[in-house]
C-alpha positions as MATLAB code, in Angstrom:
seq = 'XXXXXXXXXXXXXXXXXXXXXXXXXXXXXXXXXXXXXXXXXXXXXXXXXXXXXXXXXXXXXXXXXXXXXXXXXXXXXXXXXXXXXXXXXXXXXXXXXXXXXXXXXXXXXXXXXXXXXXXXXXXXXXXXXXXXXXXXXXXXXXXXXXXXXXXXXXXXXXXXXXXXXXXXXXXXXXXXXXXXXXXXXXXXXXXXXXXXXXXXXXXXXXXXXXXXXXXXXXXXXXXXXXXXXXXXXXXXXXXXXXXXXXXXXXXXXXXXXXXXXXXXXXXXXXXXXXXXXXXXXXXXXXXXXXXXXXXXXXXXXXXXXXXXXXXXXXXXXXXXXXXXXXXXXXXXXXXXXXXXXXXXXXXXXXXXXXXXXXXXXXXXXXXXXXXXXXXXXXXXXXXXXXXXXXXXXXXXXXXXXXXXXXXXXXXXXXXXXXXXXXXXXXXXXXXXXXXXXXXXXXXXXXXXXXXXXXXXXXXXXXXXXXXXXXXXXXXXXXXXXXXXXXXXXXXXXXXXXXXXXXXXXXXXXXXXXXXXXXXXXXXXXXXXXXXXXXXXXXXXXXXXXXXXXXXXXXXXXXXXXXXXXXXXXXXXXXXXXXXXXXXXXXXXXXXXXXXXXXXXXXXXXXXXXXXXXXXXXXXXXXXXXXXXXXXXXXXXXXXXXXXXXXXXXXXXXXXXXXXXXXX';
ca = [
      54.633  155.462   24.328;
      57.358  156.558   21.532;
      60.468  156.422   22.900;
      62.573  159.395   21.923;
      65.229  158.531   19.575;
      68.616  159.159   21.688;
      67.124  157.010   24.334;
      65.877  154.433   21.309;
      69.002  154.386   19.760;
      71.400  153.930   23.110;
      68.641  151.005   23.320;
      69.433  148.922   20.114;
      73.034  149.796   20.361;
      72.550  147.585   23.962;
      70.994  144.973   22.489;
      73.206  144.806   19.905;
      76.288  144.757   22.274;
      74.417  142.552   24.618;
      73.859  140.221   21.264;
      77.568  140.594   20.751;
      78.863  139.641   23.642;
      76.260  136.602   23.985;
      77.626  135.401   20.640;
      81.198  135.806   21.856;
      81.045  133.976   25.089;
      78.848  131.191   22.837;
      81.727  131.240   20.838;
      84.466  131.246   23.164;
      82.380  128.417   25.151;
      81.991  126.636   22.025;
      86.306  126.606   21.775;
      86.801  125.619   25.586;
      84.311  122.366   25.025;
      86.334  121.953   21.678;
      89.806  121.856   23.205;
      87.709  119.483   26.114;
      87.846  117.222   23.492;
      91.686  117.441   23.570;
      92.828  118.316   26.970;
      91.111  116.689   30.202;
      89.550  119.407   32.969;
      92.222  117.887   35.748;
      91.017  118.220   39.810;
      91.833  116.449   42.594;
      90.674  116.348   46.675;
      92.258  118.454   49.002;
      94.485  116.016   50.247;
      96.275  115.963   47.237;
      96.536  120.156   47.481;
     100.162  120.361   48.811;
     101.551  117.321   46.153;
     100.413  119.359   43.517;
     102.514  122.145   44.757;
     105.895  123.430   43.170;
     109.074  122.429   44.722;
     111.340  124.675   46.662;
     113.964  125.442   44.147;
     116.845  124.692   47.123;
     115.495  121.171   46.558;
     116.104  120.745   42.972;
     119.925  121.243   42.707;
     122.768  119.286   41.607;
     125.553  117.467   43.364;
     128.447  117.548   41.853;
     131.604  115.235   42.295;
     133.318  116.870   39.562;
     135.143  119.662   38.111;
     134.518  120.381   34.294;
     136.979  123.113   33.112;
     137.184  124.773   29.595;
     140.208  123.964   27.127;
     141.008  127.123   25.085;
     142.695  127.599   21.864;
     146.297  127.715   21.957;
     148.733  126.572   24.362;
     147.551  126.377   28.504;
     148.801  125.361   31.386;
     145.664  123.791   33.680;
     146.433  123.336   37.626;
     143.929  120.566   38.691;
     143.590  120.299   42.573;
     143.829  116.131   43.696;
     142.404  115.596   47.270;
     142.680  112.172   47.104;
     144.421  109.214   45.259;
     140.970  107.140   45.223;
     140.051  106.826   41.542;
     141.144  110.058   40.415;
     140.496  110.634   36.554;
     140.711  113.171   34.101;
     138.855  113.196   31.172;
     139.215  115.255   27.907;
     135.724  115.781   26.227;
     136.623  117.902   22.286;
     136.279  116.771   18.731;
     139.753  117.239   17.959;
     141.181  116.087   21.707;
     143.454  113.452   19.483;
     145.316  116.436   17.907;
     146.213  117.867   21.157;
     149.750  117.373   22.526;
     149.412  116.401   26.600;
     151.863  116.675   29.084;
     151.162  115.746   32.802;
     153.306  117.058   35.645;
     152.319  115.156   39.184;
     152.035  116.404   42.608;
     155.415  114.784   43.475;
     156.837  116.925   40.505;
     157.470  113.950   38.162;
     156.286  114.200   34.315;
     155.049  112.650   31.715;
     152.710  111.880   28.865;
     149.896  110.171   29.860;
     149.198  108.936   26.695;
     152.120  106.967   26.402;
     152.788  105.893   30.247;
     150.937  102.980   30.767;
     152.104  102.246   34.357;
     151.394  104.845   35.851;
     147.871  105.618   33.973;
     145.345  103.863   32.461;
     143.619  105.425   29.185;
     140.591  104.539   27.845;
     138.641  105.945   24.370;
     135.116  106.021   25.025;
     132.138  108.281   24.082;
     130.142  110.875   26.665;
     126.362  111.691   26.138;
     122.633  110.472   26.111;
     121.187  108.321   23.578;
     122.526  109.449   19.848;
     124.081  112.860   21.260;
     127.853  111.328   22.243;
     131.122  113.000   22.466;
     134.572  111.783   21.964;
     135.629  111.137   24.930;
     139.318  110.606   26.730;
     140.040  109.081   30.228;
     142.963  108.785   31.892;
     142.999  107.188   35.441;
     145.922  108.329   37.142;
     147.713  105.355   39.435;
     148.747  105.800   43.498;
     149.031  109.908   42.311;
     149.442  111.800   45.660;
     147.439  114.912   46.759;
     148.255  118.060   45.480;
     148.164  119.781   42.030;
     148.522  118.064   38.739;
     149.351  120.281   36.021;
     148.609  119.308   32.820;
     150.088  121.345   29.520;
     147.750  121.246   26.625;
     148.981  122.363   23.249;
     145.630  122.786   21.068;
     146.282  124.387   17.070;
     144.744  127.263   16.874;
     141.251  127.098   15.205;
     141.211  131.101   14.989;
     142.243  134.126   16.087;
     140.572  134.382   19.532;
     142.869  132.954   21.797;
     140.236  132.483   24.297;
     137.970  130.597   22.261;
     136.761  127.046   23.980;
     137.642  124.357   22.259;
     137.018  121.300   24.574;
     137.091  120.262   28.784;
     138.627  118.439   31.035;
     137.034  117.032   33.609;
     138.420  115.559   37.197;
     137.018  113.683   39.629;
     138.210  111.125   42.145;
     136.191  109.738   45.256;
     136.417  112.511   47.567;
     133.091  112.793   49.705;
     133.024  116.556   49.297;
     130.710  117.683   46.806;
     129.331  120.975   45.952;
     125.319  122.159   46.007;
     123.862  124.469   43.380;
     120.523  125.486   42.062;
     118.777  128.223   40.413;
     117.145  130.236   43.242;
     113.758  130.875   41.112;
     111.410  128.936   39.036;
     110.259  132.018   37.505;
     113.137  132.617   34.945;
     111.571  135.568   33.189;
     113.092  138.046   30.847;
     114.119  141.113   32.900;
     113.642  139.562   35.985;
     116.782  138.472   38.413;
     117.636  134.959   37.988;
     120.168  133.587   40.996;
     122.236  130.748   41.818;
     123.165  129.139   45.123;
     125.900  126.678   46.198;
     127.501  125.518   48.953;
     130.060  122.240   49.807;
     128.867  119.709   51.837;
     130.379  116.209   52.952;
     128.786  113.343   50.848;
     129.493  111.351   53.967;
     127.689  112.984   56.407;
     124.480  112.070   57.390;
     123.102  115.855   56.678;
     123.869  118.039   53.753;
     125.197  120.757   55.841;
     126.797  123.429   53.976;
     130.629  123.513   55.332;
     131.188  127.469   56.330;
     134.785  128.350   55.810;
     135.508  125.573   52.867;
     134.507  128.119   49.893;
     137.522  130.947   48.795;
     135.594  131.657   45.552;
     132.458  130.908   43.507;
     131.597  132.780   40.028;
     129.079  131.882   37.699;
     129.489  131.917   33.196;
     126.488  132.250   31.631;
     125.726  131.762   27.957;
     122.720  133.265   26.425;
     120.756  132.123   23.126;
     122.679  134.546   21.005;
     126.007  133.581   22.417;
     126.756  136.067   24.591;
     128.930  135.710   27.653;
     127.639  137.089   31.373;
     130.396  135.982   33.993;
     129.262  136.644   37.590;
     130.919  136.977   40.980;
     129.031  134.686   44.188;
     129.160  136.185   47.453;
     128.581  134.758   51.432;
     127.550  137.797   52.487;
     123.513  137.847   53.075;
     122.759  140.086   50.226;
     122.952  137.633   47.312;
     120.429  134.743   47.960;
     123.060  133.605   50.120;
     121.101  133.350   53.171;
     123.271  134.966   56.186;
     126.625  136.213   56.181;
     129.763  133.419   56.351;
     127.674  130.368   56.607;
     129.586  128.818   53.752;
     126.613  129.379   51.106;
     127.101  131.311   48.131;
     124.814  133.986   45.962;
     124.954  135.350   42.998;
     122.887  136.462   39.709;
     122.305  138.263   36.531;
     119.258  140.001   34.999;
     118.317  137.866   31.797;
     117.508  140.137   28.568;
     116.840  137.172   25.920;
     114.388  135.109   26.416;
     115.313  131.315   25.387;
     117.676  128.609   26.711;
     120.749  129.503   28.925;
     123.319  127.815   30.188;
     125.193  128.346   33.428;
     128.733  127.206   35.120;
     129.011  127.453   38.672;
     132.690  127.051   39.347;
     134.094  126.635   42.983;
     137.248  126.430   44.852;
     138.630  126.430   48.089;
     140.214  123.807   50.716;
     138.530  120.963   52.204;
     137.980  120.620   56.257;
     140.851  117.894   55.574;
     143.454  121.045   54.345;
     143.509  119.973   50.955;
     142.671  122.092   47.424;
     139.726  121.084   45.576;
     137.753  122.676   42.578;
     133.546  121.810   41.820;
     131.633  122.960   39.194;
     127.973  122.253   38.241;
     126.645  122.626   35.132;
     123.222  124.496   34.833;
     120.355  124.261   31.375;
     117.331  126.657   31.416;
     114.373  128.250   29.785;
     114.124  132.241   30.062;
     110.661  133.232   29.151;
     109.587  135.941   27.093;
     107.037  137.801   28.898;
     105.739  137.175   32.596;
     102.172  136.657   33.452;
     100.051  138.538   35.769;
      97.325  136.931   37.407;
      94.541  138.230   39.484;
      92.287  141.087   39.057;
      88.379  139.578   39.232;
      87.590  136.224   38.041;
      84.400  135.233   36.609;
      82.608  132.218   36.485;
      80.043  130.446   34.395;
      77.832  127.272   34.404;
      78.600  124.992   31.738;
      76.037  122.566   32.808;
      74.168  120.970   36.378;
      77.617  120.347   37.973;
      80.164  121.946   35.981;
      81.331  125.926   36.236;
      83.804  127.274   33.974;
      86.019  130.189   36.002;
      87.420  132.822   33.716;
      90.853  134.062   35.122;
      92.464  136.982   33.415;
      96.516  136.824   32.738;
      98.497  139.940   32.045;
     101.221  139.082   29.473;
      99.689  136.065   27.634;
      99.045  135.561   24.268;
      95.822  134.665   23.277;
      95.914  131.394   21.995;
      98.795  130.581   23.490;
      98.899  126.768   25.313;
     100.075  126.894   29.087;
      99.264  124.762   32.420;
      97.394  126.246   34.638;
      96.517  125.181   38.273;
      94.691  126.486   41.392;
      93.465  125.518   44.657;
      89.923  126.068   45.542;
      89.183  126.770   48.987;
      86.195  128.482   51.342;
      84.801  128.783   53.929;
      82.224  126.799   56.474;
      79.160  128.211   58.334;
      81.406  128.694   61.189;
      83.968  131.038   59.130;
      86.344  128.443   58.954;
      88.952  127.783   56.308;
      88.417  124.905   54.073;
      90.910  123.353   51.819;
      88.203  121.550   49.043;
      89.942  120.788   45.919;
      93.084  121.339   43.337;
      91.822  122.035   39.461;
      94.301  122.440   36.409;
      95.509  121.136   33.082;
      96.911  122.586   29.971;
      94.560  125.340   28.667;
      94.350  127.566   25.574;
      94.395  131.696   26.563;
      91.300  133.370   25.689;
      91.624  136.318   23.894;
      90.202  139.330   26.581;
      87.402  141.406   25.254;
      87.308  143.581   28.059;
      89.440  144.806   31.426;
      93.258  145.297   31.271;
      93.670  141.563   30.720;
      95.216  140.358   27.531;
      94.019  136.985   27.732;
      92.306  134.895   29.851;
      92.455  131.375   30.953;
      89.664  128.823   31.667;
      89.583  126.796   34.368;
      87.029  124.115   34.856;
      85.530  123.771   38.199;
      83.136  120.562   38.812;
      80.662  121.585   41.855;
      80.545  118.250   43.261;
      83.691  118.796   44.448;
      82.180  121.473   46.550;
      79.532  119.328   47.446;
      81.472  116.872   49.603;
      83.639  119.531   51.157;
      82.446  122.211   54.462;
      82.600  124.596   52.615;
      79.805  126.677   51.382;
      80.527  130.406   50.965;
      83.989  132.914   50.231;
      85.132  131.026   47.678;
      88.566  131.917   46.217;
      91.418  130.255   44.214;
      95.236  130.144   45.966;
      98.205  128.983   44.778;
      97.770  130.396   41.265;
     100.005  129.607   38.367;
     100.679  129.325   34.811;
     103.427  127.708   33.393;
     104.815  127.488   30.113;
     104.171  123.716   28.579;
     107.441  123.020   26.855;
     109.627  123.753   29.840;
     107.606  124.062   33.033;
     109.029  127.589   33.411;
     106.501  129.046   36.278;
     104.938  132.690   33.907;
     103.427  134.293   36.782;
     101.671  133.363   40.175;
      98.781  134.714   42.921;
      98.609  133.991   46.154;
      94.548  134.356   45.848;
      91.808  135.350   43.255;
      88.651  135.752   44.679;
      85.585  134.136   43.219;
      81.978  134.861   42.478;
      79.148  133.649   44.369;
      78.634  130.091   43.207;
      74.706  128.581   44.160;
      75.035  125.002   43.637;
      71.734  123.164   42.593;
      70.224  121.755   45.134;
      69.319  118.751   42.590;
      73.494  118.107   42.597;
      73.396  118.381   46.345;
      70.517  115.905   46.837;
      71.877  113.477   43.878;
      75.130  113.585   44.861;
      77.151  110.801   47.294;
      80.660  112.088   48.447;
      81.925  109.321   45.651;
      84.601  110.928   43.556;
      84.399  109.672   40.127;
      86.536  110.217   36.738;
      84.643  112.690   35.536;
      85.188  114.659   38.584;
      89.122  113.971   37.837;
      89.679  114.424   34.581;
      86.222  116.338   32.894;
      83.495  114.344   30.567;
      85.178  111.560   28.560;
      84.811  112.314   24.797;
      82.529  110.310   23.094;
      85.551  109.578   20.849;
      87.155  107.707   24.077;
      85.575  104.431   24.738;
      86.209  101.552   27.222;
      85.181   98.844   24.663;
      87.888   99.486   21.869;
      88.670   96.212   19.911;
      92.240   95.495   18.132;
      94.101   97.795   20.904;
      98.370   97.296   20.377;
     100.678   97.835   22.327;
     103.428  100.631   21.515;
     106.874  100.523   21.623;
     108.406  103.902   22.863;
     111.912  105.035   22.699;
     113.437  108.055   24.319;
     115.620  111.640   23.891;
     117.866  111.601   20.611;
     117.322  108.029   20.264;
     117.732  105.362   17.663;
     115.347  102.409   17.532;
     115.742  101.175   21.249;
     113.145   98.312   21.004;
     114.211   97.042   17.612;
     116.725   94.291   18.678;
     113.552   93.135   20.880;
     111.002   93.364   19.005;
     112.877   91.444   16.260;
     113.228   88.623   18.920;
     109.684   88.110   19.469;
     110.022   89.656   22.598;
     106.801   91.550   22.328;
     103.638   90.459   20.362;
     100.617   92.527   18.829;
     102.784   95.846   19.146;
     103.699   98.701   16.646;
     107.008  101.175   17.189;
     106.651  104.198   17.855;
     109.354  106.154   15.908;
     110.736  109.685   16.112;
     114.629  109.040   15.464;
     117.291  111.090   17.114;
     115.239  114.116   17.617;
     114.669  116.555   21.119;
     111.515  116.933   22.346;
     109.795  118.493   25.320;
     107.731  116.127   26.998;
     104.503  117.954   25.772;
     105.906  117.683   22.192;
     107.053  114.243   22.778;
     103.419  113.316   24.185;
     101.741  114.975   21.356;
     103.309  113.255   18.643;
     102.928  109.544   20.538;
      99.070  110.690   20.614;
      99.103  111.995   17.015;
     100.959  107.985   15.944;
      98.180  106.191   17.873;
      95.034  108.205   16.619;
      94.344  105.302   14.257;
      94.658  102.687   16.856;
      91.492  101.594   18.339;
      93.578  101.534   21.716;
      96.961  101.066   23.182;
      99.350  100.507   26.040;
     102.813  101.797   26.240;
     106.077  100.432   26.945;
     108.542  102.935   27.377;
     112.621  103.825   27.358;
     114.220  106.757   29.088;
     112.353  109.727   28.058;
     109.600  107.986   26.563;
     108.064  107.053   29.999;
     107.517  110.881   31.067;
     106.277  111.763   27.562;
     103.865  108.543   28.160;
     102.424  109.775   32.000;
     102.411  113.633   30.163;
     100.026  112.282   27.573;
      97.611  110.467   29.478;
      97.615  113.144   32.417;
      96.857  116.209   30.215;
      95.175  114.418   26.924;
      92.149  111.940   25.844;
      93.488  109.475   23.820;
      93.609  105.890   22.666;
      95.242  105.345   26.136;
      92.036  105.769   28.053;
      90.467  103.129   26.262;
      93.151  100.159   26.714;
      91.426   97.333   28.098;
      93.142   93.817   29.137;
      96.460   93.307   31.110;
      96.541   95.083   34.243;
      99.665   97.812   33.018;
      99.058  100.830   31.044;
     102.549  102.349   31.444;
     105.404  100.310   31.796;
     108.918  102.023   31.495;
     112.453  101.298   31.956;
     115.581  103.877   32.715;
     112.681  106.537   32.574;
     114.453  110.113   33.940;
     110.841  110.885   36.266;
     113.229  113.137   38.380;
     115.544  114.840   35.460;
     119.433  113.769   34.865;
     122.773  115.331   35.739;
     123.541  114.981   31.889;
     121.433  117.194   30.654;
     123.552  120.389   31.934;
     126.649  119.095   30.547;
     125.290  117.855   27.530;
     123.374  121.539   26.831;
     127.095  123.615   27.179;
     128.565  120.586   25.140;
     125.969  121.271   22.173;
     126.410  125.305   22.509;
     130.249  125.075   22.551;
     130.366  122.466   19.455;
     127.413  123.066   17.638;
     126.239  119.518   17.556;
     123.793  116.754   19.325;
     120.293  117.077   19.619;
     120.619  120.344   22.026;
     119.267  121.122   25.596;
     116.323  120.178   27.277;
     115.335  121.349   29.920;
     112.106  118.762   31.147;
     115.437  116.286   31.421;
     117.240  118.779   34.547;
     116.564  118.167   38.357;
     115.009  121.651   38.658;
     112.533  121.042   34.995;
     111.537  117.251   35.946;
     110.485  118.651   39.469;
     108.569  121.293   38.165;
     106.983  118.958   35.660;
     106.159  116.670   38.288;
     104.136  118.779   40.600;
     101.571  118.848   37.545;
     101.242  115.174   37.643;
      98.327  114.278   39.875;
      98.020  110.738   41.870;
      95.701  108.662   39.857;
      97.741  109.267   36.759;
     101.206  108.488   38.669;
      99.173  105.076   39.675;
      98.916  103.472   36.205;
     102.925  103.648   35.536;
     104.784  100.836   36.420;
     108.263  101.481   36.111;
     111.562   99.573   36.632;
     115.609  100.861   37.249;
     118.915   99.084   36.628;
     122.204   99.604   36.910;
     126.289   98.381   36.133;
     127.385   94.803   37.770;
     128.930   95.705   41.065;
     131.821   93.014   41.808;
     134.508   93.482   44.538;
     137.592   92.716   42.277;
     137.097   96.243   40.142;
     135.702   99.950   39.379;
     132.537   99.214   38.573;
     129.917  101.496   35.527;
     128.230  101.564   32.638;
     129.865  104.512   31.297;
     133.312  105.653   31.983;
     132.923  109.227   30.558;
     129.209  109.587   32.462;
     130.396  108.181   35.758;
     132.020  111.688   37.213;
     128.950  113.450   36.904;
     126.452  110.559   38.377;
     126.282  108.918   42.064;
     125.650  105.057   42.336;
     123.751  103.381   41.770;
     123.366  104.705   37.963;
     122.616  103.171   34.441;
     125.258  105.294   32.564;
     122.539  108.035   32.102;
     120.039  108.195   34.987;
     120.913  107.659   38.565;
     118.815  105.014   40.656;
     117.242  107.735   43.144;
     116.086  110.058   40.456;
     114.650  107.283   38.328;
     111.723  106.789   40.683;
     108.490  108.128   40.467;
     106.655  108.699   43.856;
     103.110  107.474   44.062;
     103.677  104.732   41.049;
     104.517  101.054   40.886;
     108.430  100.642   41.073;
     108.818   96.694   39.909;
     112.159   96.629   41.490;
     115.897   97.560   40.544;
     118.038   95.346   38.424;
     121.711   94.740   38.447;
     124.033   93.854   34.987;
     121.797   96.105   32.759;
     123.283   99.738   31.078;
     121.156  102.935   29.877;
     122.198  101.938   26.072;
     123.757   99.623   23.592;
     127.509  100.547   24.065;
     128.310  100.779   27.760;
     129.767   97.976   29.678;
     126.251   96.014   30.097;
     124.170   95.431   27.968;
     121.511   97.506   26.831;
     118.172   97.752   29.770;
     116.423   97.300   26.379;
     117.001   93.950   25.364;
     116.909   92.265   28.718;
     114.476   89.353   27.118;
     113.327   87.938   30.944;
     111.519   92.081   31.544;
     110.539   92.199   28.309;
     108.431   89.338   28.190;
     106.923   90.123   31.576;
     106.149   93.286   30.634;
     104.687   92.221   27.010;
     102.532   89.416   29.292;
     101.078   92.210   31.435;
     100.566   94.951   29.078;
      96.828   96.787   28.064;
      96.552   97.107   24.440;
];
């Protein structure tokens, strides 16, 4: 029978869009297996679900000892609180600090210029900063001063018209035990989207942080945007601000970001101590405002790849096709009973699909392999919880769901029969490209440095410290640790194989690579060390805020970065799954600790660190929880410079770690 022609033609046009859309998907499939090649399909068990979650962002906040306060142009009087006579310092951090005239008036109302009065202070030249990024730097360490306010008169020339233009800071400390709390309330800092801040004073000393209600008389927030512009802020105990409840000593405030790149903040408090006396704290804050957030939900799809694998299709709202995020999910469902089952975590760094139909913009593959729902209860109501995307260069969480529901998913009953409860590396990471082999011959070993660094290893390596090795070498340049991974991957594409041994940075750009990449990493062979690092940041630095309003003010260093802050390394870290955290093996040190003196690596670093530290990274955020800590070591500093020598060129590590290295 003829078919009539409407009916004909509505036919062949849906063929012809079926066609379509076959080739598209066969397309799009072909890209996800092609990026496969790049980025590993992560998963792991359920009892890894709640590691692999994202920090409360009350737990990734800064203590802070210290009060840095701006030097403007012109003359100024600065009033500088002294609770206690214990190793109080001030320190002047500016370029042109040496042209300043400085006059000191003491609590007892004597003056004089501390410069010139060696009996009653010390002064000491030094440098502040992190690897190649220093600042001149100016201490004075003020002798038996008694409590109460030290004035200091600065007399700065005038570098142009704007009187209130920041030229430089001072910064006191001393060894009270008070210190103040602060964080950024969200990790979702999203353009046009309220951004907070929280802190609080609490006593060092005690054996809880308990914020101290009545201590605080006033906290404000500066902000500086990318462009420059300045946002000042009032904080608030009242219950309406983040703050919790009214009068309970913790403070709110925030601002409504509309740029989108890096910001820095200055929490400034001050009030009196529970011991009567005035005292001023400020914490310095770096980070990443995204563009665009992303919306996740609607109805996820899903598609077999092969016998065990399924490839789920989540749309996102607000992300750019082609753009490169991490995404992660927890798969759970239900038993034959109706019960709730927990079965497994999948993620990894994924390209966005471009959408071809639905609201979505884009949408995100996720790679599911069934034998992980194999060897759990569940069998039925499958759904994804815990949703999120986040952007790779800064960990900055895009958008979140609390659950996407999936598809019906019929496992073969081949995989079912076949398979053993055993949960392999394929099942961790996806299928090994054929590229990645575990008999590689003439494997080295690589010598990576860190953040704005020179060549860390060179002094070693021209020792004989190491043998069979190349250098890694990016000089004095910032990187994300996705950047910084990338371009270690991109130098060791014609190696065969290699280990790494890592310094300060290098070691999370190391674990980032072989977490979220195939490369010549997975095929080391020999030694029983893949990762070996020293003064490695895992848990972020107190630097990096001070160093990031530092750069904006001056215009120099290698700038912010924001996977080197408590509240980026934490969010980095919830991405980094067990079995990848198990082939680091990582060591800390820190200053010589004698009796007789003030012990540190770094004079101008100490105020803003808590012992024990290596001039740049403090012992307690050095570690990395579920790796292999080879112990702390005493006499050894961040970098060449400080007052020990550099963790670098300690020859006794570096041969141990050259002995047990994969290549």
């Amino acid at each position: 029978m003829q078919l009539p022609k409407f009916i004909f033609h509505k036919t062949v046009l849906g063929l012809l869009i079926f066609a379509l859309a076959v080739t598209v998907f066969a397309q799009k499939t072909t890209r996800v297996n092609s990026a496969s090649g790049t980025f590993k399909q992560l998963a792991g068990p359920a009892d890894e679900i709640y590691t692999m979650r994202l920090p409360e962002p009350s737990e990734t906040g800064l203590r802070s000892k210290s009060a840095m306060i701006a030097v403007k142009s012109g003359g100024q009087r600065i009033e500088i609180p002294v609770e206690t006579a214990d190793d109080f310092r001030v320190m002047i951090l500016s370029q042109e600090s040496r042209n300043w005239d400085v006059k000191a008036i003491l609590p007892n109302g004597e003056s004089l210029n501390p410069r010139l009065e060696s009996v009653a202070v010390d002064r000491v030249e030094t440098t502040y900063g992190l690897g190649s990024e220093q600042f001149p730097a100016e201490v004075f360490a003020f002798k038996n001063i008694s409590a109460g306010i030290l004035r200091l008169e600065i007399n700065t020339p005038k570098t142009s018209l704007k009187s209130d233009e920041t030229v430089g800071y001072l910064v006191a400390s001393s060894n009270s035990p008070y210190r103040l709390y602060s964080y950024v309330n969200t990790l979702q800092t999203v353009k046009n989207r309220n951004v907070g801040f929280v802190s609080s004073l609490f006593d060092g000393n005690a054996k809880a942080e308990t914020a101290l209600s009545g201590t605080i008389a006033r906290s404000e927030i500066e902000l500086r945007a990318p462009s420059g512009r300045i946002v000042k802020a009032e904080m608030f105990d009242d219950g309406n601000h983040g703050d919790r409840i009214a009068g309970d000593g913790v403070f709110g405030g925030g601002f409504v970001p509309t740029e989108s790149g890096k910001y820095t903040a200055q929490v400034t408090t001050r009030g009196t101590t529970p011991n009567g006396e005035e005292f001023i704290r400020t914490a310095e804050h770096v980070f990443e405002v995204a563009e665009a957030r992303a919306e996740l939900g609607g109805n996820a799809f899903v598609r077999q790849l092969d016998d065990a694998r399924y490839q789920i299709i989540l749309p996102a709202e607000g992300v750019r096709a082609g753009q490169k995020v991490i995404a992660h999910a927890e798969v759970w469902g239900r038993d034959e009973r109706g019960n709730e089952q927990a079965i497994a975590w999948v993620g990894g760094i994924v390209l966005a699909e471009r959408s071809f139909g639905g609201r979505s913009s884009a949408t995100l593959p996720l790679t599911l392999d069934a034998r992980w729902l194999v060897r759990s209860n569940a069998n039925n109501n499958y759904e994804l919880r815990n949703v999120r995307v986040q952007d790779v260069n800064s960990s900055v969480v895009l958008g979140t769901a609390d659950a996407v529901r999936l598809p019906e998913i019929k496992v073969s009953e081949n995989l079912r029969t076949d398979y053993f409860g055993e949960i392999t590396d394929e099942m961790r990471t996806g299928k090994r490209p054929e590229i990645v082999t575990n008999d590689a011959v003439g494997g080295k070993l690589m010598l990576v440095h860190g953040y704005c660094s020179g060549d860390a290893w060179g002094a070693a390596a021209s020792a004989g410290q190491f043998t069979n090795y190349v250098k890694f070498l990016d000089l004095n340049q910032n990187r994300s640790h996705d950047q910084f991974a990338n371009l270690i991957r991109n130098f060791g594409a014609s190696l065969p194989s290699f280990g790494i041994v890592a310094h300060s940075q290098g070691g999370a750009a190391s674990l980032h690579l072989y977490t979220y990449y195939w490369s010549g990493l997975d095929s080391a062979t020999g030694g029983t060390r893949l990762i070996q690092s020293v003064g490695t940041p895992y848990q972020g630095t107190a630097l990096a805020g001070n160093l990031a309003i530092l750069g904006q003010i001056f215009g120099a260093g290698c700038g912010s970065n924001t996977d080197l802050t408590y509240s980026g390394a934490a969010s980095w870290l919830a991405g980094i799954p067990t079995w990848a955290r198990q082939k680091v093996y990582y060591h800390t040190t820190s200053f010589t600790d004698v009796w007789y003196r003030y012990d540190y690596c770094n004079l101008a670093t100490d105020p803003f660190l808590s012992d024990p530290e290596d001039g740049v990274v403090e012992r307690a955020y050095a570690q990395l929880p579920g790796a292999n800590n080879l112990g702390h070591k005493t006499g050894w500093c961040h970098t060449s410079g400080m007052r020990d020598p550099s963790q670098t060129t300690d020859s006794s590590r570096n041969s141990n770690m050259n002995a047990n290295a994969a290549r």
